[in-house]
N, C-alpha and C positions, 0 to 999 in steps of 0.2 A: 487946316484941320478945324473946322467948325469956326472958322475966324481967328481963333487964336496965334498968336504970332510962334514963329518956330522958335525950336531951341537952338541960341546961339552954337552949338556945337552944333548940331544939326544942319545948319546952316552953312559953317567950315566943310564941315563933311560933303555937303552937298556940291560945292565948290569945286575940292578935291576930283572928288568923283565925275562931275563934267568936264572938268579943266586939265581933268591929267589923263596922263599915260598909262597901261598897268604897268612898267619898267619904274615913272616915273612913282604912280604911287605906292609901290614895294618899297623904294627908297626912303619914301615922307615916315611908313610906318615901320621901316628899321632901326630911323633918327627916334623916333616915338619911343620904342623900347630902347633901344640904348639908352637913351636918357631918364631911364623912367625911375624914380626918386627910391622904389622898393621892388623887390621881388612881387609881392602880390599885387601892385601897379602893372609890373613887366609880364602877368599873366593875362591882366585882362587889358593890356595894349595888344598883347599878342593873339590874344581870341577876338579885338572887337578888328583888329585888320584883317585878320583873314578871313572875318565876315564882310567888311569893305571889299577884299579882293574876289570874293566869291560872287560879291552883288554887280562889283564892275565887269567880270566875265558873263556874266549873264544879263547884263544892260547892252555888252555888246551883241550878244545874241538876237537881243527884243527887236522885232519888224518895227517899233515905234521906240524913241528915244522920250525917257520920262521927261516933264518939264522941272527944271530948277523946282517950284514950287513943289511938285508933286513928291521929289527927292526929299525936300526939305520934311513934309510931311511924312514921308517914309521913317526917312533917320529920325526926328523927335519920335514918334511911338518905339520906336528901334529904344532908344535913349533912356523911353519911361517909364519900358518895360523892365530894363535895365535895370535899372534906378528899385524899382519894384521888389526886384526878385534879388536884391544885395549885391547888384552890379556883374551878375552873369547873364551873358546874353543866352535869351534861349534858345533851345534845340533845336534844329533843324529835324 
């Protein structure tokens, strides 16, 4: 994104996303909320993976598979939007 380096979560994210399974990343983001230190942690774990699981059913769709980088890009504006709007992701 304009040179800037991604956001290490972004980056994780990005990983996740190419390197697993949806079976497998269901699993990453049930250990996520389970473990999650608060309730209103355990809310927005649970809404930022099932925008993860939403984005990996529809990467399996895509006739091109994004690159790492492009991902990565993806998830930090995901992130800083996030970040922006007091850590709820937006609307589809």
């Amino acid at each position: 994104m304009n040179g800037s380096p991604p956001d290490p979560m972004a980056a994780q994210m990005a990983q996740l996303l190419a390197g697993s399974d949806l079976d497998e990343l269901r699993e990453i983001i049930a250990r996520w909320t389970a473990e999650a230190p608060t309730g209103a942690s355990r809310r927005v774990y649970e809404n930022f993976g099932a925008r993860m699981i939403e984005l990996k059913q529809e990467l399996a769709r895509a006739p091109r598979q994004p690159t790492r980088a492009e991902l990565e890009d993806a998830l930090t504006l995901m992130l800083r939007m996030a970040a922006q709007s007091g850590g709820r992701m937006p609307e589809r």
